[in-house]
N, C-alpha and C positions, 0 to 999 in steps of 0.2 A: 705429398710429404717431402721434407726436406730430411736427409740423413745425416745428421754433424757427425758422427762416429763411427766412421767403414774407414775399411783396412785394404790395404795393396801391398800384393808380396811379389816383387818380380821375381824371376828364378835365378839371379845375381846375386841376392838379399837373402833367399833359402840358402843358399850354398853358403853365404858366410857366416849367417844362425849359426850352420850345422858344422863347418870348421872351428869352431870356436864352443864348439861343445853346448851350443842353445838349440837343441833341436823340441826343446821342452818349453819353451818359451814362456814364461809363467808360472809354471803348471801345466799350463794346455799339454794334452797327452801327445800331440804331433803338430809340423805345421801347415794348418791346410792350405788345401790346392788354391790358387786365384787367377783368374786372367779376367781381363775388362770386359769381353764378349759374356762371357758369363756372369760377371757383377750386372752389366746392365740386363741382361736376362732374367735375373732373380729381381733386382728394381721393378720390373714390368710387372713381375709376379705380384709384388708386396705393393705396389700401386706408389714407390715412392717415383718421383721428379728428378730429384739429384739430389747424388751423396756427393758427402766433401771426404776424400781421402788423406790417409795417412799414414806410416809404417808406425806397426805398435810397437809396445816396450818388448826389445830393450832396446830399441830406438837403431842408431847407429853410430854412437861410442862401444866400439866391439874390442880394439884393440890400443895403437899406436894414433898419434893423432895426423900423420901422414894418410892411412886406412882411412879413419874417421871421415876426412875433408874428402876421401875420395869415392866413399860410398854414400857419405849425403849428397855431393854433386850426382851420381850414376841415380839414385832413387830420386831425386827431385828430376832430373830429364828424365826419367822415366816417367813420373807421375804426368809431369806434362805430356808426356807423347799421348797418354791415353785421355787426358784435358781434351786433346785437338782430336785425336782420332773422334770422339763421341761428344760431339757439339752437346751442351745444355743437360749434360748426366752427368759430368764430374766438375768437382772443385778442386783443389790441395792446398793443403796445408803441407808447406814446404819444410825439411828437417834440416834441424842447423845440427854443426859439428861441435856442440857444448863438452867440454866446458871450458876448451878453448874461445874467449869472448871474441880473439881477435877475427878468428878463421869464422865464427858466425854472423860477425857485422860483412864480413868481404860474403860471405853466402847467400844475406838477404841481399846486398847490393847486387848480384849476380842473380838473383831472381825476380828481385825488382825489375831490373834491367833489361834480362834476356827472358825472361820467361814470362813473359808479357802479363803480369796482374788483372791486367783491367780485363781482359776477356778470357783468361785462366782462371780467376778465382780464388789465388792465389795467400798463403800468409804465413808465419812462421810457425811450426813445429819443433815441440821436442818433449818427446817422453808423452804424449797426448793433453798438451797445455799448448793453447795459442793464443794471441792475444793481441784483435784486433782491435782497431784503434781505446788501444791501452784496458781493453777490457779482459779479464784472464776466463777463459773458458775452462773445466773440469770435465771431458766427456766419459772418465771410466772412473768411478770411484769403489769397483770394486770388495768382494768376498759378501760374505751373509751383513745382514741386520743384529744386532744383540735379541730379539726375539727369531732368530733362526731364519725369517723369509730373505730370500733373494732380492736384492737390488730393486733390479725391472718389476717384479713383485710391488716390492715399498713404492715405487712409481706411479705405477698404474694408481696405487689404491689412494696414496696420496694427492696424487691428481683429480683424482673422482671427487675427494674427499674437498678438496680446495677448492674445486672448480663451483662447488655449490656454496660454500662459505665466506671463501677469500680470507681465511684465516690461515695463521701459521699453525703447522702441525704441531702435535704434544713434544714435550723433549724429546719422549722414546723415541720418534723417527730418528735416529741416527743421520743420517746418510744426506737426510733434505731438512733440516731441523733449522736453516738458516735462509732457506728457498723460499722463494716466492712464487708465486702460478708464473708471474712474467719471465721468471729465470729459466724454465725448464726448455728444453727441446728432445726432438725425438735424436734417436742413434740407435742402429741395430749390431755394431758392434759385427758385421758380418766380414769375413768369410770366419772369424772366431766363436760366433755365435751361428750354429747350423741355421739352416735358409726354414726347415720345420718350426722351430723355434721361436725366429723372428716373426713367421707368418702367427703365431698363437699370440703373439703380443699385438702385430697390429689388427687382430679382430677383437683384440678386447681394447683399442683404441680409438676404434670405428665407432665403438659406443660410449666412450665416454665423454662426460663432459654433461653440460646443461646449460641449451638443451642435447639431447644424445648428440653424439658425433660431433661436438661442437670443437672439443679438446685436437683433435688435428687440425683444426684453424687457430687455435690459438698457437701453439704451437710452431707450425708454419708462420706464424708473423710474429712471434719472440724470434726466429733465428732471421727473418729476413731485415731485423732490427738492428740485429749486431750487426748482421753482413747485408749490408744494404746493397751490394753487388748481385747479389740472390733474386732480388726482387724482378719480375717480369716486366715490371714501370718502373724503373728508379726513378726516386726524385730526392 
């Protein structure tokens, strides 16, 4: 599997959460632990390939826009170092200093540039929207359904649901009421989403689809579509 939506919190990025009074990020009651030895250790667990990383909301527009340029620079060389330390398990999606437009064109230029794309994996973030070659991805869309189920929930079921039809879901789907089977991809949302969790979603992933298990190869080739960098054959 490929993970379009895992999270990296270096302990430079904690400290200015938690100076700035976001120790709550969200909601989330705390913010959990991460280091990449241990993302790629739960990977192994949950049988994915590689996640594409990226610092959640609230992003880092924290302060002043001095701050801002200088903790998206520190978290993109960060995400890169753990790029390189772990060949072919991470990606990034790189954070610009919005909403300053100027300091985010000099950002991607500076990642473009130095932080090597084509074998990084590279693309712009911010706030959990990227958008490569001009497509906008949504990896968190966030709280309940209008019928009370959770997200991942409406997912899975929708997915089962489509994967046999190829129909659009009823209106009530909220959430995916505009998706297509070809649109969806996986994200565990981890270290935000405990690693128990995520593993209960991909065993009811392993089965789905038709015929069974088919839906984690589709899947895997909606994201290696957008990001055709992903792909183990590019062509």
């Amino acid at each position: 599997m490929i993970d379009i939506h895992a999270h990296y919190l270096p302990g430079f990025y904690r400290e200015a959460l938690v100076r700035h009074g976001l120790s709550q990020p969200d909601g989330f009651p705390h913010i959990p632990d991460w280091s990449a030895q241990e993302h790629v250790a739960v990977m192994d667990r949950l049988g994915i390939a590689t996640s594409l990383l990226s610092v959640s909301s609230p992003g880092v527009h924290l302060a002043d826009g001095a701050e801002t340029r200088e903790l998206a620079r520190a978290v993109n060389e960060e995400g890169r170092r753990a790029v390189v330390d772990h060949p072919e398990r991470f990606g990034l999606f790189a954070s610009l200093p919005l909403p300053d437009v100027d300091a985010a064109m000099a950002e991607i230029e500076f990642c473009c540039g130095q932080l090597d794309p084509c074998r990084g994996r590279s693309g712009p973030q911010r706030h959990g929207c990227s958008a490569p070659r001009d497509r906008v991805h949504h990896p968190a869309r966030g709280g309940d359904t209008a019928d009370g189920r959770r997200p991942r929930q409406r997912v899975l079921e929708t997915a089962r649901r489509r994967s046999r039809r190829r129909r659009a879901p009823r209106p009530g789907a909220a959430p995916l009421r505009l998706t297509t089977l070809e649109q969806l991809h996986y994200g565990s949302d981890y270290p935000f989403t405990p690693e128990f969790v995520a593993a209960a979603a991909s065993e009811q992933l392993a089965e789905a689809g038709d015929p069974s298990g088919s839906l984690i190869d589709v899947l895997r080739a909606n994201t290696e579509r957008l990001l055709p960098g992903l792909r183990s054959d590019p062509r």
